[in-house]
C-alpha positions in Angstrom: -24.3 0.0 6.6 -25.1 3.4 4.8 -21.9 4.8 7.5 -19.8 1.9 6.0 -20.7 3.1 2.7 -20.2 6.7 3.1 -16.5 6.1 4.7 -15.7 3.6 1.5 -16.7 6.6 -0.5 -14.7 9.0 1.0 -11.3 6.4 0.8 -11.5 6.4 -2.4 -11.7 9.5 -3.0 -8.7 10.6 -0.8 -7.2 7.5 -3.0 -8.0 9.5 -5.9 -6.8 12.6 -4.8 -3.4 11.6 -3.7 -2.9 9.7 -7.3 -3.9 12.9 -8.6 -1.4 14.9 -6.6 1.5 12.3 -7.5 0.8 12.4 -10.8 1.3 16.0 -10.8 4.3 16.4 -8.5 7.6 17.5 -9.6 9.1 16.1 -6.8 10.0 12.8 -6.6 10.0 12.3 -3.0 6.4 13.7 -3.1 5.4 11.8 -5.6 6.8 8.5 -4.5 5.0 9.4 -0.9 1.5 10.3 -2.6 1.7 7.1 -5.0 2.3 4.9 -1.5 -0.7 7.3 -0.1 -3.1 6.2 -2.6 -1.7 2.5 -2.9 -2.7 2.2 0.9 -5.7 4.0 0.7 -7.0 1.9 -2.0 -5.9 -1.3 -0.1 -7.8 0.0 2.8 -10.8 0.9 0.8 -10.4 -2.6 -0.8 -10.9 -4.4 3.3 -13.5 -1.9 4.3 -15.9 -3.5 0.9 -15.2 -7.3 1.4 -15.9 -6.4 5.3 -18.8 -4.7 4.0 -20.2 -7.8 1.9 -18.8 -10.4 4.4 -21.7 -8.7 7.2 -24.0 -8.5 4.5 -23.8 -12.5 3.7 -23.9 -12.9 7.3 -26.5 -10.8 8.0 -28.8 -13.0 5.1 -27.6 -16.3 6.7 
């Protein structure tokens, strides 16, 4: 689990990072491409926790 952890941790970060960078982009092509980056990132991050407490109830019985 602590793997599952530490890969949630780093997608949202990234998902952080890429709000960051299209909140500062002066391009909007760039910043309509980092927005969806994050957007996705966050909605994977978002599968990878409920996976994450789904084992864990299942684990507990």
């Amino acid at each position: 689990m602590h793997d599952y952890q530490a890969r949630l941790d780093k997608l949202r970060t990234d998902a952080a990072e890429c709000r960051l960078i299209s909140d500062l982009a002066t391009d909007p092509a760039k910043r309509d491409l980092f927005d969806r980056l994050a957007l996705h990132l966050s909605t994977l991050a978002d599968q990878v926790e409920l996976a994450m407490i789904e084992a864990v109830k299942s684990a507990r019985g």
